[in-house]
KOLBA-369484 format. One record per residue (C-alpha): residue number from 1; residue in three letters; x, y, z. Coordinates in steps of 0.5 Angstrom, whole numbers. Last residue first. Example, Ala and Ser with C-alpha at 12.3 -4.5 7.8 and 13.67 -1.06 7.14 Angstrom:
<atoms>
atom seq:2 type:SER east:27 north:-2 up:14 $
atom seq:1 type:ALA east:25 north:-9 up:16 $
</atoms>
This chain:
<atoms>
atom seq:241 type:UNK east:-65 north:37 up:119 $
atom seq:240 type:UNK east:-72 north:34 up:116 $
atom seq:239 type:UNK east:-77 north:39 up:116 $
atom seq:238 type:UNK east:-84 north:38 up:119 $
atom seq:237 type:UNK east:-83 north:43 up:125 $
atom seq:236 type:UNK east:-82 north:48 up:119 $
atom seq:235 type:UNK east:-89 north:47 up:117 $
atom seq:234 type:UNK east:-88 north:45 up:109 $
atom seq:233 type:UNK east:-90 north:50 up:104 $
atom seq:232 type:UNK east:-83 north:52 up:102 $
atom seq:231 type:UNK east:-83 north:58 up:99 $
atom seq:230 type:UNK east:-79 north:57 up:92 $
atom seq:229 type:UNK east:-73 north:61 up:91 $
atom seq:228 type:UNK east:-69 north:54 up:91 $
atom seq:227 type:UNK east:-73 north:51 up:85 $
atom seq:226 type:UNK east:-70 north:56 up:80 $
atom seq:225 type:UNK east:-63 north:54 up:82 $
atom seq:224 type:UNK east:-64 north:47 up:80 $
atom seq:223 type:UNK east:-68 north:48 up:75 $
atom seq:222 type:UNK east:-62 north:53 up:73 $
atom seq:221 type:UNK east:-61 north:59 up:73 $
atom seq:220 type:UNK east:-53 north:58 up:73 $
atom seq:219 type:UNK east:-53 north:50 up:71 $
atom seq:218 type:UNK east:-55 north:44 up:74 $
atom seq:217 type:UNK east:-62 north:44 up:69 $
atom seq:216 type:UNK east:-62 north:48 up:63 $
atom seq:215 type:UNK east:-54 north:48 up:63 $
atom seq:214 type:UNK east:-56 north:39 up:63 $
atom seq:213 type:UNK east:-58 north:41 up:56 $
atom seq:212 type:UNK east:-63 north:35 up:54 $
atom seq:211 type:UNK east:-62 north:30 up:49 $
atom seq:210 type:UNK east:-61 north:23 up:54 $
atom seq:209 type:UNK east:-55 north:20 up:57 $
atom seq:208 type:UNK east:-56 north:14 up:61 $
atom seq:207 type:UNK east:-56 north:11 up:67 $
atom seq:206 type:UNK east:-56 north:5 up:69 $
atom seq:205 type:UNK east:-60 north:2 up:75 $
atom seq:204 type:UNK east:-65 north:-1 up:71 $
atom seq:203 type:UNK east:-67 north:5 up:68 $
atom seq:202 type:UNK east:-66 north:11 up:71 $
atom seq:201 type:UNK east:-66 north:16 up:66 $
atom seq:200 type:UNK east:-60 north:21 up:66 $
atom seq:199 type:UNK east:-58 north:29 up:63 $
atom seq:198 type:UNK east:-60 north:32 up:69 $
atom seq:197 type:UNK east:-55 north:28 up:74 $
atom seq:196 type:UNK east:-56 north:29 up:81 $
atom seq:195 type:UNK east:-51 north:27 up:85 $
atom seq:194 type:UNK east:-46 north:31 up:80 $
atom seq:193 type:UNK east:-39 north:28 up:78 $
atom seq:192 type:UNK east:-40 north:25 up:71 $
atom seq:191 type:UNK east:-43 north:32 up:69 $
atom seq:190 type:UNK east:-39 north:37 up:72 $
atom seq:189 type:UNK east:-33 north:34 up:69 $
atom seq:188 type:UNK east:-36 north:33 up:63 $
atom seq:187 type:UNK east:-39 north:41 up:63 $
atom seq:186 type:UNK east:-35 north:44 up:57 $
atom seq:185 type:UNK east:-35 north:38 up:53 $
atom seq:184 type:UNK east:-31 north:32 up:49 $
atom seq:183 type:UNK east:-26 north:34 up:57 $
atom seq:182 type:UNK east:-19 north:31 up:53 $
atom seq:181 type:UNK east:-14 north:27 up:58 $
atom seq:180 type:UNK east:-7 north:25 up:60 $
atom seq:179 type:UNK east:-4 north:20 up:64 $
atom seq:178 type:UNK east:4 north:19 up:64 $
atom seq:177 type:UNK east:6 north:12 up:64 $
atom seq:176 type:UNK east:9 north:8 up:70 $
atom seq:175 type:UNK east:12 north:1 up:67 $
atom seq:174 type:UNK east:14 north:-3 up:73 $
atom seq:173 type:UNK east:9 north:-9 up:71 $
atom seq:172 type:UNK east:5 north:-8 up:78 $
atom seq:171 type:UNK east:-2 north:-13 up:77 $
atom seq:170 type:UNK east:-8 north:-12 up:80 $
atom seq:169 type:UNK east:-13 north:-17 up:80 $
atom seq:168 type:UNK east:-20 north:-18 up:77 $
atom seq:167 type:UNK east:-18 north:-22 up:70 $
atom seq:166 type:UNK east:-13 north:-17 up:68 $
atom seq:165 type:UNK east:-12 north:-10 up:70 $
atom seq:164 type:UNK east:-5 north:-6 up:69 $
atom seq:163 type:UNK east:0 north:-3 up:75 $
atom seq:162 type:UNK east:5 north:1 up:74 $
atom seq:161 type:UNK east:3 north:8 up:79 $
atom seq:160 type:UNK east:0 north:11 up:74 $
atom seq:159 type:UNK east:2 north:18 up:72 $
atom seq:158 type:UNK east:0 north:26 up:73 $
atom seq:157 type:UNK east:-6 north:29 up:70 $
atom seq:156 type:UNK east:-4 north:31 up:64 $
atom seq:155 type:UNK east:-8 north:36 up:59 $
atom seq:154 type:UNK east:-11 north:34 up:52 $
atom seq:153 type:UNK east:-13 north:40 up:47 $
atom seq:152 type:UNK east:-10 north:37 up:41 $
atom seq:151 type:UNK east:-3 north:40 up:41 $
atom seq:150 type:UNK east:-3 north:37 up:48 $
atom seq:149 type:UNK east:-3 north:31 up:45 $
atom seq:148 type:UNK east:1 north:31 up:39 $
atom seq:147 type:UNK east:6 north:33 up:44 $
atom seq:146 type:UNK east:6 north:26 up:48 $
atom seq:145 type:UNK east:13 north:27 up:51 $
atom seq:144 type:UNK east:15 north:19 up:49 $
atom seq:143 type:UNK east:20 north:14 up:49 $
atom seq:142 type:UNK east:21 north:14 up:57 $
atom seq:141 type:UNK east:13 north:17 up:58 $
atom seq:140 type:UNK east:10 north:11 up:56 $
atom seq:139 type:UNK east:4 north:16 up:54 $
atom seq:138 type:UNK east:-3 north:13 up:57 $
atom seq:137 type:UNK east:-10 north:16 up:53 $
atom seq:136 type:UNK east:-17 north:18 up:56 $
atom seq:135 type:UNK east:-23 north:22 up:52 $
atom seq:134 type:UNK east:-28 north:24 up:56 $
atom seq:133 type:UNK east:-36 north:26 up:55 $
atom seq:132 type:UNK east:-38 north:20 up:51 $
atom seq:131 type:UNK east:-45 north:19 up:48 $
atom seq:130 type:UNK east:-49 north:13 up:49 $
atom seq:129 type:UNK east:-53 north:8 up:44 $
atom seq:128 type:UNK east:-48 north:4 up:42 $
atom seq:127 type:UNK east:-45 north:6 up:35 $
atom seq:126 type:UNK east:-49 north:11 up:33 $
atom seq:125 type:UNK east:-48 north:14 up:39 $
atom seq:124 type:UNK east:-41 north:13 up:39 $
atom seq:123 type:UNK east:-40 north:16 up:32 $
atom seq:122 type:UNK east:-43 north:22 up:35 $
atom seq:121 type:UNK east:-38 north:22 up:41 $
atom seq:120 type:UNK east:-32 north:21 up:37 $
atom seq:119 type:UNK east:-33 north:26 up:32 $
atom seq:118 type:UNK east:-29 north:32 up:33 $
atom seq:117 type:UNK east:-25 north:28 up:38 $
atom seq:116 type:UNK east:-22 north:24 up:30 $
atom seq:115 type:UNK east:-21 north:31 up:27 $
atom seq:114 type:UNK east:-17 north:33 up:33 $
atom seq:113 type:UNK east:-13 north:28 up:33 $
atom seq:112 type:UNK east:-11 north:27 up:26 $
atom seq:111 type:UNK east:-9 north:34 up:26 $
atom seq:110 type:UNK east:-5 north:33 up:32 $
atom seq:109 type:UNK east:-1 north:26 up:29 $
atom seq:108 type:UNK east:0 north:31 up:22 $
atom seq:107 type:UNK east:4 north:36 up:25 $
atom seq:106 type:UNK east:9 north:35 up:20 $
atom seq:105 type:UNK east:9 north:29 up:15 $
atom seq:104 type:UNK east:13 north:24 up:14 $
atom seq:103 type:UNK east:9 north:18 up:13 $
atom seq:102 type:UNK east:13 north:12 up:11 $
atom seq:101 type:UNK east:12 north:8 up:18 $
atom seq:100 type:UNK east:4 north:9 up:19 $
atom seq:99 type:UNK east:3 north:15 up:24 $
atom seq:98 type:UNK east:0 north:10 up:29 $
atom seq:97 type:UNK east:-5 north:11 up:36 $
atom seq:96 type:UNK east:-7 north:5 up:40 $
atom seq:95 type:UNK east:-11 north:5 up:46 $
atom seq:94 type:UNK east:-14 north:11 up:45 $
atom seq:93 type:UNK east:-19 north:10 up:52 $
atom seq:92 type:UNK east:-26 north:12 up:52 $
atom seq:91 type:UNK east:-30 north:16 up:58 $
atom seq:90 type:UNK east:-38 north:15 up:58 $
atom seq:89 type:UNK east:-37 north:8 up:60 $
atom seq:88 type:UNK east:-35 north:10 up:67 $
atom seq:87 type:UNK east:-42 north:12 up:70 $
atom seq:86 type:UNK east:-45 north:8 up:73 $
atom seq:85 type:UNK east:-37 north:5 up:78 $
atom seq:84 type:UNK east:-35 north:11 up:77 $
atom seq:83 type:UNK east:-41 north:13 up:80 $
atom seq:82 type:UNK east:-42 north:8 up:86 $
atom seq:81 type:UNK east:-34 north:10 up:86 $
atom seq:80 type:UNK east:-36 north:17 up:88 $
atom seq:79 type:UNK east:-34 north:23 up:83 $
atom seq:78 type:UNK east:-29 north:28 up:83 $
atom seq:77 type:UNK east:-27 north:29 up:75 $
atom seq:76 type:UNK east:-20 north:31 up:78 $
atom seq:75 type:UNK east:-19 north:25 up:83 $
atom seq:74 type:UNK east:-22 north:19 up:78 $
atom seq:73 type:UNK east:-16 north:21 up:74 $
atom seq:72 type:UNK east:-10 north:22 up:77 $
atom seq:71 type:UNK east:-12 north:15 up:81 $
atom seq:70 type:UNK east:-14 north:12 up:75 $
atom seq:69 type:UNK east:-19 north:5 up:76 $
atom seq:68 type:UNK east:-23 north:2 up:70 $
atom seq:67 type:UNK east:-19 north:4 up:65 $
atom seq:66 type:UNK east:-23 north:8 up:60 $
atom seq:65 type:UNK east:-27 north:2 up:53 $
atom seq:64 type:UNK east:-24 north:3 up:47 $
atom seq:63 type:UNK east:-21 north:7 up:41 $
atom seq:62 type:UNK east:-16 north:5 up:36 $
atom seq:61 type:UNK east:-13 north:9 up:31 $
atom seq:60 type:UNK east:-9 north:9 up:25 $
atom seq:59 type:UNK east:-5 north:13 up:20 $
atom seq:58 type:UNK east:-3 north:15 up:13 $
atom seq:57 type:UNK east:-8 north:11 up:10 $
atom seq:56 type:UNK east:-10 north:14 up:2 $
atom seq:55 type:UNK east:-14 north:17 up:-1 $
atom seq:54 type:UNK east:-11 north:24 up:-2 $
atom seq:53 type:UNK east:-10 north:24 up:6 $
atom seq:52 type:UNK east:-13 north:18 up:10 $
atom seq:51 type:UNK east:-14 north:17 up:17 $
atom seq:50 type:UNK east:-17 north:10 up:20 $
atom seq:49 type:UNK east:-21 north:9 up:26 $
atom seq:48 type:UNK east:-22 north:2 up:30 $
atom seq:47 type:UNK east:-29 north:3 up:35 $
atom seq:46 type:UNK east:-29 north:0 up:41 $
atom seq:45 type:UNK east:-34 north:-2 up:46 $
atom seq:44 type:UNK east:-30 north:-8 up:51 $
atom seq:43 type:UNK east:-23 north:-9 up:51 $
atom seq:42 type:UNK east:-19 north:-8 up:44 $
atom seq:41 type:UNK east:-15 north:-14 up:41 $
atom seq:40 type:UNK east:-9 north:-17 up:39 $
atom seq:39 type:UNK east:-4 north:-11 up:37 $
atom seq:38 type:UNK east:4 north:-9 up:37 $
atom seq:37 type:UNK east:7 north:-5 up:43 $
atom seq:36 type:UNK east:11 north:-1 up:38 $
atom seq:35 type:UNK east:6 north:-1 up:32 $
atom seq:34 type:UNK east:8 north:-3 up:26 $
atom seq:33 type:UNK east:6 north:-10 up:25 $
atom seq:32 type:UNK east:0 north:-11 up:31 $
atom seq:31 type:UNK east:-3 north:-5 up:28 $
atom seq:30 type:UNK east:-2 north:-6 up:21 $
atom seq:29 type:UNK east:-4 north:-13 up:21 $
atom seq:28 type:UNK east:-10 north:-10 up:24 $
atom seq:27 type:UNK east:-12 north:-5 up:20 $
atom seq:26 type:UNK east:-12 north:-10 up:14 $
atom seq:25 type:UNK east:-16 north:-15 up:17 $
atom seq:24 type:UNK east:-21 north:-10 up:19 $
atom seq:23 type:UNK east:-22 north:-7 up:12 $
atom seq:22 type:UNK east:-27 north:-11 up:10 $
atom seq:21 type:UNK east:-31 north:-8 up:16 $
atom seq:20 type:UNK east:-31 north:-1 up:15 $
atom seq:19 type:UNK east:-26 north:3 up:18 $
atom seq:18 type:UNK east:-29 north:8 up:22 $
atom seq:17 type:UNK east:-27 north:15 up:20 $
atom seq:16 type:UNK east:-21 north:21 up:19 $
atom seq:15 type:UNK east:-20 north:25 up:13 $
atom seq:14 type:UNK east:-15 north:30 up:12 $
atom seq:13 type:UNK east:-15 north:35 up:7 $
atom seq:12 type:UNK east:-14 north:41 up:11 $
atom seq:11 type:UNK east:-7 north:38 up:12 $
atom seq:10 type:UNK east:-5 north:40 up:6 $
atom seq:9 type:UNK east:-2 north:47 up:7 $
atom seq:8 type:UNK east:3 north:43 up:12 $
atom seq:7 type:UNK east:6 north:38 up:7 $
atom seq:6 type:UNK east:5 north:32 up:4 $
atom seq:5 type:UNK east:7 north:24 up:3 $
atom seq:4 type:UNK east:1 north:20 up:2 $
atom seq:3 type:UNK east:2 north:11 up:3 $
atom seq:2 type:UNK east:3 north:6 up:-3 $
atom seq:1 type:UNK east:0 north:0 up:0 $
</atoms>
């Protein structure tokens, strides 16, 4: 596979998308030959992208579902574990992330990116039914300063403390790796972290994200706000304390 090469002026050209199903065992192969950590699988909801220049594959990601523990990252977003635990999936991982070897492009990995966070929720939605509201990666910080990420809009919570799950259990491989993470919108903290979510519906026990803005509800003026100028028509004596 011939694979483009270009300069700044044709970034604008850049195509990121899903794979299609035929083309799976290509990206695959890709993956596991070129990538440093090779490929075998991707845990829980995944989606496998693909970027293109002139029509052809310059470079390859994989999305799937957050780790399920990050110190770093469950102390920024401030939520309980019955939350994380409810509301987890609206935060995906790019576990994989690969220019392709004979692609030599300045700032092509950061423009690859951002054209993929543009869409990801959407395609989550049409894939699972959910949006996600937070997108996470791992940087093995001895081989990698993750500058293409923080071109993108990612911030850097700190570093894993070199563990990995498997199976239930916590295993320490030694490799701690810097965890950064790109908020998909402006109220994503404020929504995994709230106990009163007003964008979820209650069905089963699990929450799920519905067409409503949550500003309406848990912002200034919200619902929320405009309930607590409302004369309370209870006897005091009646109250709760």
């Amino acid at each position: 596979m011939h694979h483009a090469q270009s300069t700044y002026e044709n970034l604008k050209a850049v195509v990121v998308r899903p794979i299609e199903s035929n083309e799976r065992d290509s990206w695959d192969h890709l993956m596991a030959t070129h990538h440093y950590l090779g490929f075998r699988h991707l845990v829980g909801e995944s989606i496998r992208y693909v970027a293109e220049l002139d029509g052809q594959w310059v470079g390859l990601l994989a999305w799937c579902s957050a780790a399920y523990k990050s110190g770093p990252r469950d102390s920024w977003i401030g939520w309980t574990e019955q939350q994380r635990n409810k509301r987890l999936k609206f935060i995906i991982n790019n576990s994989r992330f690969l220019i392709l070897p004979d692609v030599h492009i300045p700032n092509l990995a950061s423009r690859i990116l951002g054209a993929n966070l543009k869409r990801l929720s959407t395609d989550w939605i049409h894939k699972y039914n959910h949006p996600v509201l937070i997108a996470e990666t791992f940087v093995d910080h001895s081989l990698f300063e993750g500058t293409c990420y923080r071109a993108a809009g990612f911030i850097t919570l700190g570093c894993t403390k070199g563990f990995r799950r498997h199976n239930g259990y916590y295993y320490q491989h030694g490799s701690s790796k810097t965890i950064m993470i790109r908020p998909l919108h402006t109220q994503a903290k404020n929504w995994l972290s709230t106990p009163f979510w007003g964008l979820a519906l209650m069905d089963n026990d699990h929450e799920q994200l519905i067409s409503v803005d949550p500003c309406k509800i848990i912002g200034p003026d919200g619902l929320l706000d405009k309930l607590k100028e409302l004369p309370d028509p209870r006897d005091p004596r009646g109250k709760s304390r």
